[in-house]
C-alpha positions as CSV (number, residue, x, y, z in Angstrom):
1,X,0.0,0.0,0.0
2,X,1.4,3.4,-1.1
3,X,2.6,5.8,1.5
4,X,0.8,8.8,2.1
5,X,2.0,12.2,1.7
6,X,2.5,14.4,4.4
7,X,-0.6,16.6,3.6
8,X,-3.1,16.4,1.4
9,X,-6.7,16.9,0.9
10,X,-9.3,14.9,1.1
11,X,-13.7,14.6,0.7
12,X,-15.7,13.4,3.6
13,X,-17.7,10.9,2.9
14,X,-19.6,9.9,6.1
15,X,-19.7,10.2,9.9
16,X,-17.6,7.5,12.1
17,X,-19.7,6.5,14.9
18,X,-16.7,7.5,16.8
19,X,-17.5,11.3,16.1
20,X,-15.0,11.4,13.1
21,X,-15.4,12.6,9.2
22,X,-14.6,9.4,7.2
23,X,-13.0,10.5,3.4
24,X,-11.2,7.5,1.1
25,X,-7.1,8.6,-0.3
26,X,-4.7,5.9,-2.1
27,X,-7.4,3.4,-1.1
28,X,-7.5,4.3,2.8
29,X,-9.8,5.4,4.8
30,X,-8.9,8.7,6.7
31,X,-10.4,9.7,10.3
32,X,-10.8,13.4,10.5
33,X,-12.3,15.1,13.8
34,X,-13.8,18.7,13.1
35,X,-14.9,17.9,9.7
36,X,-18.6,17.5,8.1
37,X,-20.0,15.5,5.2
38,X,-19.3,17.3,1.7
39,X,-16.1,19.0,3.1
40,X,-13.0,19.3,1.0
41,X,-10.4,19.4,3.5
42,X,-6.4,19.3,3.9
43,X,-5.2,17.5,6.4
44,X,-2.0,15.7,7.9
45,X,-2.2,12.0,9.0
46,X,-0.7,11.2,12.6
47,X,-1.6,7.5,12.8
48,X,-1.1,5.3,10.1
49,X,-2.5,1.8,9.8
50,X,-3.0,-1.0,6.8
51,X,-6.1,0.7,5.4
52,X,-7.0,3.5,7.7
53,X,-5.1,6.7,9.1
54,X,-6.2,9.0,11.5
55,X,-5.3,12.8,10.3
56,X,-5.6,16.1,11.9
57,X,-7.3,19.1,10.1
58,X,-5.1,21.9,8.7
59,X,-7.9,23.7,6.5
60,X,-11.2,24.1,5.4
61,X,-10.9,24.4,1.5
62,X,-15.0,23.6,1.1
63,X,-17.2,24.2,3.5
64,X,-20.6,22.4,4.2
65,X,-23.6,25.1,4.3
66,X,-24.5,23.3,7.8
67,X,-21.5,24.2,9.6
68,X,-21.4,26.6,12.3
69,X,-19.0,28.0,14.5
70,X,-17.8,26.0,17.4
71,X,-18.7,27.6,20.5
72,X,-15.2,27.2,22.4
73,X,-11.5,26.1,21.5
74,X,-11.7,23.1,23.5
75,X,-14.3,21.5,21.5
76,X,-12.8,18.6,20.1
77,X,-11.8,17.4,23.6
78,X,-15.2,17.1,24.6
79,X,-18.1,17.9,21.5
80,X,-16.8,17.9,18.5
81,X,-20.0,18.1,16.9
82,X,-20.5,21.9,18.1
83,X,-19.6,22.6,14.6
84,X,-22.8,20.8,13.2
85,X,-26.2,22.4,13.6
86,X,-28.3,20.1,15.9
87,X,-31.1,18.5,13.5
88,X,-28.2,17.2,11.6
89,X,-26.8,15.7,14.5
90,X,-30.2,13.8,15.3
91,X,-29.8,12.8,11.4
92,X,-26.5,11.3,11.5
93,X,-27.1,9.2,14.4
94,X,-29.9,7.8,13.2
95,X,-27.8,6.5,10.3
96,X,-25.0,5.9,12.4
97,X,-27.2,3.5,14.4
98,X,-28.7,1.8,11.3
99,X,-25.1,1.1,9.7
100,X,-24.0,-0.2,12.7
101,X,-27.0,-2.3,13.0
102,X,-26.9,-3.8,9.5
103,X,-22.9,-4.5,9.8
104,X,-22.7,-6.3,13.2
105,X,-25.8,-7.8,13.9
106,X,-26.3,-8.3,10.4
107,X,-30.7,-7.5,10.6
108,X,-31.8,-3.5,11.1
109,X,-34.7,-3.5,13.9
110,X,-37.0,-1.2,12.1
111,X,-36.0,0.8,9.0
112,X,-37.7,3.7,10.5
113,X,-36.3,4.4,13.9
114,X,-37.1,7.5,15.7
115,X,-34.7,9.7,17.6
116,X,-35.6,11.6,20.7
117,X,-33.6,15.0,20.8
118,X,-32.9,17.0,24.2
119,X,-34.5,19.6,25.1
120,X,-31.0,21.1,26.4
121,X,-28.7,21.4,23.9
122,X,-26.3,23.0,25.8
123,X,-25.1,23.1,29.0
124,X,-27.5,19.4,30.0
125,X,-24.2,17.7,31.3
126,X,-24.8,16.9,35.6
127,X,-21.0,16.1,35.8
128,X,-17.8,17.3,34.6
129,X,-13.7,16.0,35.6
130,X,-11.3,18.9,34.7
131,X,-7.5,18.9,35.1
132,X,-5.4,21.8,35.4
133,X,-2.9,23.7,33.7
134,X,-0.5,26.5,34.7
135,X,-1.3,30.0,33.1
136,X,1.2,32.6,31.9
137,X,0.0,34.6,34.9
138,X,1.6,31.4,37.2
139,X,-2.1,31.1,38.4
140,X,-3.8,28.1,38.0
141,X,-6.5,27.1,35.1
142,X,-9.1,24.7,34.2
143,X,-8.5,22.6,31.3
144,X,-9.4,19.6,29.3
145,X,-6.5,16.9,27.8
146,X,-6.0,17.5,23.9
147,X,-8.1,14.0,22.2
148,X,-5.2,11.3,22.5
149,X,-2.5,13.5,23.7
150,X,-1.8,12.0,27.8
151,X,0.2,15.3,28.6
152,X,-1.8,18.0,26.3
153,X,-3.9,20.3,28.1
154,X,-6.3,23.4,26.5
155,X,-6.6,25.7,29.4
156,X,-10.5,26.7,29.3
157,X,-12.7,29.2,32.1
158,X,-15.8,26.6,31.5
159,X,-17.7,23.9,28.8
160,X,-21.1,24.7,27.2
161,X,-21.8,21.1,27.8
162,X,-22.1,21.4,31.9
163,X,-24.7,22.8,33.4
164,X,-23.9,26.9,34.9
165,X,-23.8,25.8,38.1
166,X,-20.6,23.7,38.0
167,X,-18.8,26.1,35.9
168,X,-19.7,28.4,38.4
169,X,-18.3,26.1,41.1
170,X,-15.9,25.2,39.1
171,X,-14.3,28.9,38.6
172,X,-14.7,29.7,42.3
173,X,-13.1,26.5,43.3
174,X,-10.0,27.6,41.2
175,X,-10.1,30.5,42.5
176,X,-9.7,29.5,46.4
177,X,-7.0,26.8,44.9
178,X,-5.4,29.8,43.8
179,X,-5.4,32.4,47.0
180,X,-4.2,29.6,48.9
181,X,-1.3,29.1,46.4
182,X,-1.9,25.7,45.8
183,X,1.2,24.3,43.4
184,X,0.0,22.6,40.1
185,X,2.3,19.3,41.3
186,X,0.5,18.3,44.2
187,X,-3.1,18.4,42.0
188,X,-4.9,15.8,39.9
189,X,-8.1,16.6,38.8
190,X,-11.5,18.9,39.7
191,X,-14.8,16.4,39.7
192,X,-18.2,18.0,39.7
193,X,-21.8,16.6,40.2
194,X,-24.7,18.7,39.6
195,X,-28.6,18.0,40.9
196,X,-31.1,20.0,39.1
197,X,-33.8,19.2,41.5
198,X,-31.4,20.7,44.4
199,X,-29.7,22.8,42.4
200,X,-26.7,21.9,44.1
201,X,-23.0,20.3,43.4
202,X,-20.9,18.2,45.2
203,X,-16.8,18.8,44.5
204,X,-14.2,16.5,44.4
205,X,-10.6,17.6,44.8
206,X,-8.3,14.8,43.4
207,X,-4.7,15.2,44.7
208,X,-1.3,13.5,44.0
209,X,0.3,14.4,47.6
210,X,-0.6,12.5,50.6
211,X,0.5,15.1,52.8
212,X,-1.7,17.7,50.9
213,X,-3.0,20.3,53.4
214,X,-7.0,19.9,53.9
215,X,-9.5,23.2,53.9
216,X,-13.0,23.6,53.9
217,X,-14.9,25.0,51.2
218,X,-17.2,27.4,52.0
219,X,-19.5,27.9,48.9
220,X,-23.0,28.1,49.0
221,X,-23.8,26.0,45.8
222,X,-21.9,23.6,47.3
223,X,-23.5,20.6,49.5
224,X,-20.2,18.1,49.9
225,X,-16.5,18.9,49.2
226,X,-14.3,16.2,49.3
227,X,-10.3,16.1,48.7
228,X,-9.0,12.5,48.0
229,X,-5.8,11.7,48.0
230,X,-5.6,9.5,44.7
231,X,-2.1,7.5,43.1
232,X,-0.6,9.3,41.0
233,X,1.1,6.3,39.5
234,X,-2.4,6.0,37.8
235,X,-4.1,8.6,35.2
236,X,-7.5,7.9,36.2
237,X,-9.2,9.4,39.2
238,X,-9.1,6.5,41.5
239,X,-9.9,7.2,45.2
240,X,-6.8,6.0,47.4
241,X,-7.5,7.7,50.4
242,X,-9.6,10.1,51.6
243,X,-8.3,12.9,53.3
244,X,-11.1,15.4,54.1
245,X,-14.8,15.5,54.1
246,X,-16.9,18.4,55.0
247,X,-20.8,18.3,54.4
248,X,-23.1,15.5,52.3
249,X,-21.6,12.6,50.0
250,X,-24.7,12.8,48.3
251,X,-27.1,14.2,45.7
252,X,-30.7,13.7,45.2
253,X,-32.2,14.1,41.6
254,X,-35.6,13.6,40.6
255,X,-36.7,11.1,37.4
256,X,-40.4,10.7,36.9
257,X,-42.1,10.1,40.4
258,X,-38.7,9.1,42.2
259,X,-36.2,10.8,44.5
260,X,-32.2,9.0,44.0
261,X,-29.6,10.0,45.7
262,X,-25.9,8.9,44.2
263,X,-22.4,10.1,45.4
264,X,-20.1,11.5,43.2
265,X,-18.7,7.8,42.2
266,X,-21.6,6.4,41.3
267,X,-22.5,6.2,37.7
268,X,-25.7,8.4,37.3
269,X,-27.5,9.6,34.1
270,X,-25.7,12.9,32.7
271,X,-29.2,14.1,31.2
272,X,-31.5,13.5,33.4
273,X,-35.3,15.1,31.8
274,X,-34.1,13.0,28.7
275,X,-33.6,9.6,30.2
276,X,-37.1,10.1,31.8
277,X,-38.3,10.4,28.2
278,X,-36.8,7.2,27.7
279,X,-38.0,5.5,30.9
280,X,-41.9,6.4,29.9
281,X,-41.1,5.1,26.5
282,X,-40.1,1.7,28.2
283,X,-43.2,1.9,30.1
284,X,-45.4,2.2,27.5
285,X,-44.3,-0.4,24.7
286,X,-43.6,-3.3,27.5
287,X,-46.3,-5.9,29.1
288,X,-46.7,-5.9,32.7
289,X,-47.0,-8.5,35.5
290,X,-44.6,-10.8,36.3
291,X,-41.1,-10.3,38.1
292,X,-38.2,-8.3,36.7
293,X,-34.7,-8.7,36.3
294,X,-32.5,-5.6,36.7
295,X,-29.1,-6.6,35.9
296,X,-26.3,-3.3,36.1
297,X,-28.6,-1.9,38.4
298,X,-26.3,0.8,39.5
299,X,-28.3,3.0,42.6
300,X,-31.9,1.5,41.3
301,X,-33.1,4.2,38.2
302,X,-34.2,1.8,35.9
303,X,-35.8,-1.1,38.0
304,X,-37.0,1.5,41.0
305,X,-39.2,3.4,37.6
306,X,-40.7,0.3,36.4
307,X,-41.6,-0.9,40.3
308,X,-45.0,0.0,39.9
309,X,-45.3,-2.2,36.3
310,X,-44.1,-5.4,38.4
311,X,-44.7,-7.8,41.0
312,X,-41.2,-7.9,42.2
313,X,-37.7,-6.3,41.4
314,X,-34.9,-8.4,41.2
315,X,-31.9,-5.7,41.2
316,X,-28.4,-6.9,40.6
317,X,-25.5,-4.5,40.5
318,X,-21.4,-5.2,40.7
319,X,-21.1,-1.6,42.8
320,X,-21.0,-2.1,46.4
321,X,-21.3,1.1,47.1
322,X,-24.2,1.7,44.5
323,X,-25.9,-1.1,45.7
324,X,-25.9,0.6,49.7
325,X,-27.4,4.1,48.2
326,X,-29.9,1.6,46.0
327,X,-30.9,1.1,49.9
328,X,-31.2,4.2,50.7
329,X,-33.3,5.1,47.2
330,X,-35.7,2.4,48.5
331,X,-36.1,3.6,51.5
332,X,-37.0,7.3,50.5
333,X,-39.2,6.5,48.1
334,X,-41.2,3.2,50.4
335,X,-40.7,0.7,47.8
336,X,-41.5,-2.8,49.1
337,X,-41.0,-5.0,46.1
338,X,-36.9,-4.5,45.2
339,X,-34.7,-7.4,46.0
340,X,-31.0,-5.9,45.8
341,X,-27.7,-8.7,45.0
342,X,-24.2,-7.3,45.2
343,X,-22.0,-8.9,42.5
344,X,-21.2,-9.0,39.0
345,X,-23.4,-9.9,36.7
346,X,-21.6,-12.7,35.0
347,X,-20.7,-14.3,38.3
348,X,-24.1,-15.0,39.6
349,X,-26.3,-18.2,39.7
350,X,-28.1,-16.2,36.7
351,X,-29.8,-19.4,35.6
352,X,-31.7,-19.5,38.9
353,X,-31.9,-16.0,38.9
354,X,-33.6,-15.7,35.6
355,X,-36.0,-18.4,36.7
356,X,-37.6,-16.4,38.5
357,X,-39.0,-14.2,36.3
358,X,-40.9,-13.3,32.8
359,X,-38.9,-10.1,32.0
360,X,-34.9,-8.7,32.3
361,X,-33.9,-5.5,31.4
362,X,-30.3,-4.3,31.1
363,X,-28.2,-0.8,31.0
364,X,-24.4,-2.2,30.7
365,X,-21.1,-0.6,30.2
366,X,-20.0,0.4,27.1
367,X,-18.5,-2.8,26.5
368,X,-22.0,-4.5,26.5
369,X,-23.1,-7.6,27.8
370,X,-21.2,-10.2,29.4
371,X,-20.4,-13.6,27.0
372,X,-21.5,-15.1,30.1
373,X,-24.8,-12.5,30.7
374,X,-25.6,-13.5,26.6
375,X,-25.3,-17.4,27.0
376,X,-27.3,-17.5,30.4
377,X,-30.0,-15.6,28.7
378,X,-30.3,-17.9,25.7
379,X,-31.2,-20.3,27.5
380,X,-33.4,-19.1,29.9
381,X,-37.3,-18.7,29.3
382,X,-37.4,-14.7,30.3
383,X,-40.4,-13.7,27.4
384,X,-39.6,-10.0,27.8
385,X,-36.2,-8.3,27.3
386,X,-35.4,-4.5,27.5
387,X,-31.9,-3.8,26.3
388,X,-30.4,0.0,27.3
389,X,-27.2,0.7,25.6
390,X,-25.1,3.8,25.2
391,X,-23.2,2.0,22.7
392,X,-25.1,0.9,19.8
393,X,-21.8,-0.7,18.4
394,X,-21.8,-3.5,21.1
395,X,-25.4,-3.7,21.5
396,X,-25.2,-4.6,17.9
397,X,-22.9,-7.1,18.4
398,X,-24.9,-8.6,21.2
399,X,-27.9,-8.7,19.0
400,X,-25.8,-10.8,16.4
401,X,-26.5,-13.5,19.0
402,X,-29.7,-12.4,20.8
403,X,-31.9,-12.4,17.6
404,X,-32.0,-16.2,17.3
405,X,-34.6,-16.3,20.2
406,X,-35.8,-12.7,20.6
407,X,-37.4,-10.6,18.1
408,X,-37.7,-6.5,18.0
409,X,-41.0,-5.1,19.1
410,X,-39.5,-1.6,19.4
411,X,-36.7,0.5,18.7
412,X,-35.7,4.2,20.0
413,X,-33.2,6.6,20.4
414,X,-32.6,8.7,22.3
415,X,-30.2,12.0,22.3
416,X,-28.6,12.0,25.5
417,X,-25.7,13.5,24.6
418,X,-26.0,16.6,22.4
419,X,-22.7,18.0,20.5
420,X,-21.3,14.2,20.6
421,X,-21.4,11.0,18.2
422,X,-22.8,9.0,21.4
423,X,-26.6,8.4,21.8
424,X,-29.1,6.2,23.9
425,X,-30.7,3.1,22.0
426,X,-33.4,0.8,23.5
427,X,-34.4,-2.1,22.2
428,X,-38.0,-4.1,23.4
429,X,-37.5,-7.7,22.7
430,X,-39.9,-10.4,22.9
431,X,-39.5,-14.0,22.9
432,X,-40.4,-15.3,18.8
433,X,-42.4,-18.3,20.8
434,X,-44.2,-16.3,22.8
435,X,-46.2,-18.7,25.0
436,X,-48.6,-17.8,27.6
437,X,-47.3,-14.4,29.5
């Protein structure tokens, strides 16, 4: 395969699901972020493979008559669909979705699929992670790592993807870090949770020193602060010790009819109006009656909303500390049909487990669902199955196998995530011999 030049210019063809432009040169296929459909565009490649190169954008030479200006610098670290107005958005992920469908799991679910848009474009985001960089002013900054650069900051004052209140929070927070002439070596990174029903935030300072000297934070928006000492050894945010706690380690949101709390580790919905949207449209394409199977259960959202729908809630979720504050939800909101387990998915008796009841649904990782998860449900007799994904690309995959014994009675998106490639899909499956339910 020829070499490729060290620019040249090239016409997008499609969108990636991964966010990127896709455009064809000396019989590659080039990933471009910041680029739209119709664009002629030079570019210079940074990661070269057999039949595919990722490429960085150096001009615009033709312009699509959708684009429009990015809001912020920082875009492409955390929407870099800013530059594409929002109904084309919705329009590329539906055919995103479909592609995806047709080329892993080999059958599209309904050539018509519907996406649900949010009603906050900007600024729907309920938690944010920010590092920090030093200014020219020796002051410290906010900032966001440069996509697939480890050590490559933008420095940035906020994102149009969080909601005010934590860039307020945020700003002050750096601020205080600041007066007290806090050195950029001892930090890690800024995490931020956001409740609209409170209208509250809980920080999270992440440090690298042990030895780091503890304050309070006295901010009014602010209902828990937290400084964690965390390896620095390790990129990621990992707690390693906690060295300070002043106020709640809690939120409470509202979805629908319920009140959940989560702490700032827990995985919670980042939109939550939206993914009530989604929860109704569960409700109201599934049959009712039976027990249910809530398998990555996380702090109860899912199986706590269809309570009502079921005899009994079987809730089953790897987190122990999600799976104490799925207590707590519970408790707050007098539910008396939830059964909780602690424990992986894949490592429980799910045979028995699935025994028990006529319906499952599921919200897993991005990876998707468990080899293990997939086989145990094959051969169980559950007649209704709701699959939640945030990955359509592995819920695809999963449905490669899954369609031997379940058919689609439904299929939805969702637009959790405006300004990004990512989206919600659900899928309501029913058993193809149906039996008595």
């Amino acid at each position: 395969m020829s070499k490729l030049d060290k620019e040249f210019e090239v016409v997008i063809e499609r969108m990636h699901h991964t966010g990127e432009g896709v455009g064809r040169y000396k019989n590659r296929s080039i990933f471009v972020f910041g680029v739209m459909v119709g664009e002629r565009v030079l570019v210079r490649p940074i990661k070269v493979s057999r039949g595919k190169a990722k490429a960085q954008v150096l001009r615009i030479l033709e312009s699509s008559e959708d684009r429009q200006k990015e809001k912020e610098d920082h875009y492409l670290s955390c929407s870099p669909w800013q530059i594409i107005n929002y109904q084309k958005q919705l329009e590329h992920k539906i055919e995103i979705a479909k592609k995806l469908f047709s080329n892993e799991a080999n059958f599209l679910p309904d050539e018509d699929v519907k996406i649900v848009g949010s009603k906050e474009e900007w600024h729907y985001r309920n938690k944010m992670e920010f590092s920090f960089v030093k200014k020219e002013s020796d002051n410290l900054g906010l900032a966001f790592h440069v996509r697939g650069r480890r050590y490559d900051c933008y420095e940035l004052d906020e994102c149009v993807l969080a909601s005010e209140k934590i860039n307020e929070v945020a700003s002050a927070v750096v601020g205080i870090l600041n007066e007290r002439q806090v050195g950029i070596e001892t930090l890690k990174n800024l995490v931020l949770r956001y409740s609209q029903a409170e209208d509250k935030c809980l920080a999270i300072l992440y440090v690298k020193d042990e030895a780091f000297t503890v304050f309070d934070l006295q901010l009014a928006d602010v209902v828990g602060w937290q400084i964690i000492y965390s390896n620095p050894q390790s990129p990621a945010t990992v707690i390693t010790k906690v060295l300070h706690q002043q106020g709640r380690d809690y939120l409470e949101e509202r979805i629908g009819d319920l009140r959940l709390r989560f702490r700032h580790s827990n995985f919670f919905q980042i939109n939550p109006p939206l993914f009530g949207e989604l929860l109704d449209f569960v409700k109201g394409n599934i049959k009712k009656g039976g027990d249910l199977i809530d398998l990555y259960a996380g702090v109860g959202t899912i199986g706590f909303a269809l309570a009502q729908q079921f005899n009994n809630i079987i809730s089953v979720e790897l987190d122990d500390e999600a799976v104490k504050i799925a207590q707590e939800n519970i408790a707050i909101n007098d539910l008396q049909n939830i059964t909780l387990h602690s424990g992986a998915s894949e490592k429980q008796d799910l045979n028995g487990i699935f025994s028990l009841a006529k319906t499952l649904v599921v919200d897993p990782p991005r990876s998707g669902l468990h080899p293990k998860v997939i086989k145990a449900i094959l051969k169980s007799n559950l007649k209704q199955f709701i699959y939640i994904s945030c990955n359509p690309l592995t819920q695809a995959k999963d449905m490669r196998l899954l369609k031997q014994k379940y058919k689609v009675k439904a299929w939805h998106l969702f637009d959790l995530y405006p300004q990004t490639p990512h989206m919600e899909s659900v899928l309501i499956l029913r058993r193809k011999i149906w039996g008595l339910f």
